[in-house]
Kinemage of the C-alpha trace (Angstrom):
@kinemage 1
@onewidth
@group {chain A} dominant
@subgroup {mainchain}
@vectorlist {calphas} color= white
{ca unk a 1} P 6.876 2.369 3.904
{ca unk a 2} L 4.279 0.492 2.203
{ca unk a 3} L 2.807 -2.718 3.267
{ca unk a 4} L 1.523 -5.388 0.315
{ca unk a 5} L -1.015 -8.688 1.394
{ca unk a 6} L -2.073 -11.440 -0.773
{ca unk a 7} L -4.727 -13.523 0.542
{ca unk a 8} L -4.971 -17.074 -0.924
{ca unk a 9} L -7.929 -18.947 -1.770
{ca unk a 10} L -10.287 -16.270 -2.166
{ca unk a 11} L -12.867 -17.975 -4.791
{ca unk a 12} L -14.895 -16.152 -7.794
{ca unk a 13} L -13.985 -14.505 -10.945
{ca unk a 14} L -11.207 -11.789 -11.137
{ca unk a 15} L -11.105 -8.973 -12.609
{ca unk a 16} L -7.617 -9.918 -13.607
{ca unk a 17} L -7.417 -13.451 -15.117
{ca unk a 18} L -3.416 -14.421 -14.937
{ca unk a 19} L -4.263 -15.241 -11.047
{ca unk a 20} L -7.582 -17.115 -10.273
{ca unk a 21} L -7.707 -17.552 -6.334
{ca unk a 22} L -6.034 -14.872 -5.044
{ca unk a 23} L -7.165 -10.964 -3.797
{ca unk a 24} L -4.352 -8.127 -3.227
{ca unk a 25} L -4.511 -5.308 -0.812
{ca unk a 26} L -1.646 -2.397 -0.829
{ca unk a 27} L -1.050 0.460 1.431
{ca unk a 28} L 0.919 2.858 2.346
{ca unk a 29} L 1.896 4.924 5.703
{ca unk a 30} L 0.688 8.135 4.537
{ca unk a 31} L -3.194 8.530 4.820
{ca unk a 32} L -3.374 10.157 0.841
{ca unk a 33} L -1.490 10.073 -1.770
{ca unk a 34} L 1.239 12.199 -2.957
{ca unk a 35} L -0.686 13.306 -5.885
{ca unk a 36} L -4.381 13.672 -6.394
{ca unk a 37} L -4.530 12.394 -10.200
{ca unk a 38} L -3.281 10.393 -12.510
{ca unk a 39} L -2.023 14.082 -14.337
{ca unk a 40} L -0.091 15.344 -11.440
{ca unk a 41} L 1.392 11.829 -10.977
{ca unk a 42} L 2.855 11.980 -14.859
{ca unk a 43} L 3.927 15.458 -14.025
{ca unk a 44} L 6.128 14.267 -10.915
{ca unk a 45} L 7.443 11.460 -12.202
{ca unk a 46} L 9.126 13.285 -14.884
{ca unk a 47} L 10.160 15.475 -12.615
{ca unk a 48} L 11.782 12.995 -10.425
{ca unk a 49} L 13.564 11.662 -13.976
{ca unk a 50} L 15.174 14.883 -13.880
{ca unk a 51} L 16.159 14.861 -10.518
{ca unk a 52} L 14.084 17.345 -10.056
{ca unk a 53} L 11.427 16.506 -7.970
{ca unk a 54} L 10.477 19.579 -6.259
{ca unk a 55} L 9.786 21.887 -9.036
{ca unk a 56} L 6.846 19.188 -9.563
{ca unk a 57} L 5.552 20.952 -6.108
{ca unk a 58} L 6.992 24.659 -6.532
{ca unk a 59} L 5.655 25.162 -9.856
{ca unk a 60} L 4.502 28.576 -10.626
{ca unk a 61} L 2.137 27.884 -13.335
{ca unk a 62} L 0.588 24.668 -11.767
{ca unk a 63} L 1.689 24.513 -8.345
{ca unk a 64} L 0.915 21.645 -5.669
{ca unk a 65} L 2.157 23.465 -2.738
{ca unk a 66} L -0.600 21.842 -0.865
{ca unk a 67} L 0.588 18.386 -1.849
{ca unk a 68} L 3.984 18.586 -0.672
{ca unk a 69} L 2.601 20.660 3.147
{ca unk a 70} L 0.237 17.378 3.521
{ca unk a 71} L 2.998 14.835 2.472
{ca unk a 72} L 5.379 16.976 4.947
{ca unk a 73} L 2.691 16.498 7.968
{ca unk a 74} L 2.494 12.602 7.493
{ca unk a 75} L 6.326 11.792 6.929
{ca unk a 76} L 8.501 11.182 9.739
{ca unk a 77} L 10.728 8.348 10.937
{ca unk a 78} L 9.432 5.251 10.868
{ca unk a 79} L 10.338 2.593 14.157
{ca unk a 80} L 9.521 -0.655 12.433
{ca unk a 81} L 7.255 -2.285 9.587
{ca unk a 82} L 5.198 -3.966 12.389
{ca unk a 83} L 4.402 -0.325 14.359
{ca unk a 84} L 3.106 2.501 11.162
{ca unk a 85} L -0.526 2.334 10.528
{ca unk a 86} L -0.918 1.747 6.231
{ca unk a 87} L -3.546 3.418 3.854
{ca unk a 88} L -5.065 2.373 0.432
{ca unk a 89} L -5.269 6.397 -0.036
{ca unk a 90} L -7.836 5.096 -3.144
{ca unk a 91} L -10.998 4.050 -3.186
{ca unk a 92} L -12.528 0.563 -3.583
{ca unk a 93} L -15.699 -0.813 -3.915
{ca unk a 94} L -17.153 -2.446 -0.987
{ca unk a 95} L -20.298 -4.277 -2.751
{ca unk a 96} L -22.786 -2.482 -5.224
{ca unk a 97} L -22.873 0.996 -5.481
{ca unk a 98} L -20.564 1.725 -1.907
{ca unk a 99} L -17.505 3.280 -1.841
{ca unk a 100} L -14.480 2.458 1.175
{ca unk a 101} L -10.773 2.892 1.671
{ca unk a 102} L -9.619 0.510 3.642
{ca unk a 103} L -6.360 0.578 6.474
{ca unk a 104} L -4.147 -1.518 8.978
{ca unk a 105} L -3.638 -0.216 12.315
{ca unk a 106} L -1.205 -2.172 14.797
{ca unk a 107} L -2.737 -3.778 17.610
{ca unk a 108} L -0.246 -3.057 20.111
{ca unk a 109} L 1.540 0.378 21.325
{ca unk a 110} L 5.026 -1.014 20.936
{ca unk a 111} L 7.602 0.746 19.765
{ca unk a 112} L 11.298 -0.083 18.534
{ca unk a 113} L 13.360 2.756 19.394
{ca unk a 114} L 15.094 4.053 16.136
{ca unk a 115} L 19.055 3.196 16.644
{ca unk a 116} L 21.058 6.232 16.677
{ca unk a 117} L 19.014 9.282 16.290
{ca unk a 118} L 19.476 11.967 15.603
{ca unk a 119} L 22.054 10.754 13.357
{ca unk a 120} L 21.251 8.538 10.491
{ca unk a 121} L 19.989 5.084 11.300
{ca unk a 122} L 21.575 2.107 9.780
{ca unk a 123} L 20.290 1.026 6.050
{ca unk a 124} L 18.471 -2.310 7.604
{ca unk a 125} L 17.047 -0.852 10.842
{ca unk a 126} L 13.607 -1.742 9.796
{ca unk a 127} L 14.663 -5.296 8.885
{ca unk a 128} L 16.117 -5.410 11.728
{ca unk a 129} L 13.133 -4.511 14.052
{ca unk a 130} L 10.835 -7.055 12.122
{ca unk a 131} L 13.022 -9.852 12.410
{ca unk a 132} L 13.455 -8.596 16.137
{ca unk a 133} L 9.722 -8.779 16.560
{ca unk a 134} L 8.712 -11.314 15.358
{ca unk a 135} L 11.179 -13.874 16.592
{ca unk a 136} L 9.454 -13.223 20.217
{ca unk a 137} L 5.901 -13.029 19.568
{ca unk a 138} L 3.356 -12.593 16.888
{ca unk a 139} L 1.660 -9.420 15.778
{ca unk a 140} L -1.419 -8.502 14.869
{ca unk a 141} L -2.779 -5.745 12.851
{ca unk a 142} L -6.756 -4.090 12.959
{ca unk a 143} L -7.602 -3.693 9.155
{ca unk a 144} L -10.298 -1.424 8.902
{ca unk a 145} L -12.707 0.235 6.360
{ca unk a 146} L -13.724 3.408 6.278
{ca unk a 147} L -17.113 3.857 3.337
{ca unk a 148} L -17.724 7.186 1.937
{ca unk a 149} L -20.682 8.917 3.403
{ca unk a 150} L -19.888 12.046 1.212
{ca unk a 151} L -19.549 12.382 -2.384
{ca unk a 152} L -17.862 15.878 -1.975
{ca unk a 153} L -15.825 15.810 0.977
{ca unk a 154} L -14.819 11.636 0.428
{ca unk a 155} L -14.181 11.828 -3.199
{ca unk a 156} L -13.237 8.971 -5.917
{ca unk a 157} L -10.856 11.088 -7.932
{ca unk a 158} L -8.464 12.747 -5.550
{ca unk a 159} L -6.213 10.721 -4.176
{ca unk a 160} L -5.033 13.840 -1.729
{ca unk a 161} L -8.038 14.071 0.169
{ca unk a 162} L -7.940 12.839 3.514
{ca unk a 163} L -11.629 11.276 4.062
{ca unk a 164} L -13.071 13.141 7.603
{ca unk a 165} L -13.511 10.650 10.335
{ca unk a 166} L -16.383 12.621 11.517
{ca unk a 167} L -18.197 11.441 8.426
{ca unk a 168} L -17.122 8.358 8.650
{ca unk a 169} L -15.512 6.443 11.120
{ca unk a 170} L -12.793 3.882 10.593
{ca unk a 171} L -14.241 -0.052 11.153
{ca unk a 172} L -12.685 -2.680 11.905
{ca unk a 173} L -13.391 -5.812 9.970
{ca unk a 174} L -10.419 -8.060 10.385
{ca unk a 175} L -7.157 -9.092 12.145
{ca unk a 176} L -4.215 -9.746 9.863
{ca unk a 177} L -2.092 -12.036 11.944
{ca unk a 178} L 1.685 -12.551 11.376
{ca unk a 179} L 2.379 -15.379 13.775
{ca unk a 180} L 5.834 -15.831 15.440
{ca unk a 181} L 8.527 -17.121 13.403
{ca unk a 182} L 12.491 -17.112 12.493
{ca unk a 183} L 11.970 -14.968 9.588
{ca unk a 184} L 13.222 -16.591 6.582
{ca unk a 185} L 14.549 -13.737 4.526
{ca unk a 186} L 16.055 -16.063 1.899
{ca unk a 187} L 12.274 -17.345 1.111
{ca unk a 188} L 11.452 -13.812 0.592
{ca unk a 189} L 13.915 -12.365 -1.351
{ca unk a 190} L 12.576 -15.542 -3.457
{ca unk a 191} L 9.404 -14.733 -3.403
{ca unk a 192} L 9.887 -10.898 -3.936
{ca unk a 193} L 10.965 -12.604 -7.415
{ca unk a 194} L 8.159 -14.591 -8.520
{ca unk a 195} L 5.302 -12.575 -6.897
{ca unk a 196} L 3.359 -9.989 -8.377
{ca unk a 197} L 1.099 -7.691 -6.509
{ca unk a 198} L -1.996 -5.661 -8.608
{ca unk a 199} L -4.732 -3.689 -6.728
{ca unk a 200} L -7.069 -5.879 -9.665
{ca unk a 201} L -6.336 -9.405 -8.256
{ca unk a 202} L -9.321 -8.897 -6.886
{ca unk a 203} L -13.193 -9.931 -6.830
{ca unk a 204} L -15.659 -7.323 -8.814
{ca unk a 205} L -17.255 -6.250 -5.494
{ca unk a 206} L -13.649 -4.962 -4.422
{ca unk a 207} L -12.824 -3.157 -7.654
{ca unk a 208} L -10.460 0.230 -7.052
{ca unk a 209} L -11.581 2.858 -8.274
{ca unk a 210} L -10.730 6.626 -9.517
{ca unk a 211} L -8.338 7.452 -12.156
{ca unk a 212} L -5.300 6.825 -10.353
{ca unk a 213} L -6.320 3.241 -9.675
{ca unk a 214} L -7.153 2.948 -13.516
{ca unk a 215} L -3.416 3.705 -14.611
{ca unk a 216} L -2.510 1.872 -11.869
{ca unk a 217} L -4.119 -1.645 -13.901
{ca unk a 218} L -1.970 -0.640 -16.647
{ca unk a 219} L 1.342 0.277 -15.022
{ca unk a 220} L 1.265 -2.581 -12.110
{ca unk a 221} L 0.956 -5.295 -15.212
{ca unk a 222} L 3.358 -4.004 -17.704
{ca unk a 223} L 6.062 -3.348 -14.653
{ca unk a 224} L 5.271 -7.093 -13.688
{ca unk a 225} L 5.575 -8.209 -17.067
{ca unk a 226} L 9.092 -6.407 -17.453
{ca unk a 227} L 10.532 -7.758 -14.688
{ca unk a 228} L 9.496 -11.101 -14.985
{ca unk a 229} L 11.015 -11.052 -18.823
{ca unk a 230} L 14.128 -9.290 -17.358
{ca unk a 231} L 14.283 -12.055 -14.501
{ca unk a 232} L 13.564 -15.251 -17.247
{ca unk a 233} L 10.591 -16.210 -14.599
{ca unk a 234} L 7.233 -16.931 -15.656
{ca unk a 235} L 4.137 -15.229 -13.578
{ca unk a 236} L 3.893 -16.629 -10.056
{ca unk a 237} L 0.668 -17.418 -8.622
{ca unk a 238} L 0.916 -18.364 -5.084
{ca unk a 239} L -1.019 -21.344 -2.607
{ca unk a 240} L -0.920 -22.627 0.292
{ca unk a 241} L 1.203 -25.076 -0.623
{ca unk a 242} L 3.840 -22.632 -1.199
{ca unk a 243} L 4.059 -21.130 2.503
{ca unk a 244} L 7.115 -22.189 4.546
C-alpha cells in the first residue's frame, strides 16, 4: 500500500513550477525500497515487462537475493489503509546540509480483522475498512522524521537500507488528521483524475534526494503529463476551495 498527502497553502518557491502553493509527501508500507538504485530499478522493471519479475532477483550474474529476503520480511497482509505504518524509503532534505526520511505511524492500535482468511479476501476489503473507519470516528496518524546521523550506515543512494534506529531515532513532528466523514468516493475517483502527486512539489529545504529520487522528477512528470493528455484534462492544482 502506499499512502500520497498534498498539503495546501504551503508558501515559497518550488522546485517544480506547474504547482505554486502546494508540498507532496509519498510513502509506502515497506521501510526501503525494493531496489537500491535507479540501475536495479531499470533492471526490474523490464523484468516485470516480461513477466518475469523474479529473475530480476535470482540473477546469477547480478543477483539481488538480498532485495527480495528484505521485501519478503516487510510484506504481509495488510488490515486497512488507516492501520500500516508508511515510509519515504528516500531521503530528503530537512534544511541546509541535513539529511531525514520521514514516516506515518497510526495513532491508535486498532485493527480491522481481514475478512476471510486464510482464503483470499475480497478485491475492496481495504476500501471497505476505510470507509468503515472513518464513518465512526476520525484518525490520526504520528508523522515522524528520522535525520541521518551516519553517512555510511544511513546512506543517500541506497534506497534498500533500512536507517538503524539506534542511530537515530524516529521523531515525531506532526499529526495528520483525517477527520470523520461519509467518504465520498465519487469526489475521489474525481480527483484521482485531475491530481498529480511529485516528490518535487516541494520547498528547496525539502528537496529528495539520491538517484532514485532524481529519475523519480523525470518519470513522476512525464507519467502525469501522459495521463493527463490521454484523459483531455489540463494539470490540476488543488485549494482549499476545492475540499468537499
Amino acid at each position: 500500500m502506499s499512502i500520497s498527502v498534498k498539503i495546501l497553502e504551503v508558501t515559497g518557491p518550488k522546485l517544480l513550477h506547474e504547482e505554486r502553493f502546494t508540498q507532496d509527501f509519498l510513502a509506502v508500507c515497506t521501510p526501503t525500497f525494493v531496489t537500491g538504485d535507479i540501475q536495479s530499478n531499470a533492471s526490474l522493471q523490464r523484468a516485470s515487462l516480461q513477466n518475469a519479475t523474479i529473475y530480476h532477483f535470482l540473477n546469477l550474474r547480478q543477483s539481488h537475493v538480498l532485495d527480495l529476503i528484505m521485501q519478503g520480511l516487510w510484506t504481509k497482509t495488510q488490515s486497512s489503509p488507516l492501520e500500516a505504518p508508511y515510509f519515504s524509503c528516500v531521503p530528503y532534505l530537512m534544511g541546509e546540509g541535513q539529511a531525514m526520511q520521514y514516516s506515518f505511524w497510526p495513532k491508535s492500535g486498532h485493527r480491522t480483522p481481514v475478512p476471510r482468511l486464510p482464503r483470499r479476501p475480497p478485491d475492496d476489503y481495504l476500501r471497505l475498512a476505510l470507509e468503515q473507519r472513518l464513518s465512526r470516528e476520525t484518525v490520526d496518524l504520528d508523522m515522524k522524521v528520522q535525520v541521518q546521523t551516519d553517512s555510511f550506515r544511513m546512506p543517500l543512494e541506497n534506497a534498500s537500507v533500512l536507517w538503524p534506529e539506534n542511530l537515530s531515532p524516529r521523531v515525531t513532528v506532526a499529526t495528520l488528521r483525517l477527520p470523520q466523514q461519509a467518504v465520498d468516493f465519487a469526489y475521489a475517483a474525481k480527483m484521482a483524475r485531475l491530481l498529480s502527486f511529485n516528490p518535487w512539489h516541494c520547498i528547496a529545504d525539502h528537496r529528495p534526494l539520491g538517484n532514485q529520487s532524481r529519475a523519480r522528477k523525470v518519470m513522476y512528470t512525464a507519467l502525469s503529463d501522459l495521463r493527463h493528455r490521454m484523459n483531455a484534462e489540463p494539470h490540476f492544482e488543488p485549494s482549499s476551495s476545492d475540499l468537499p
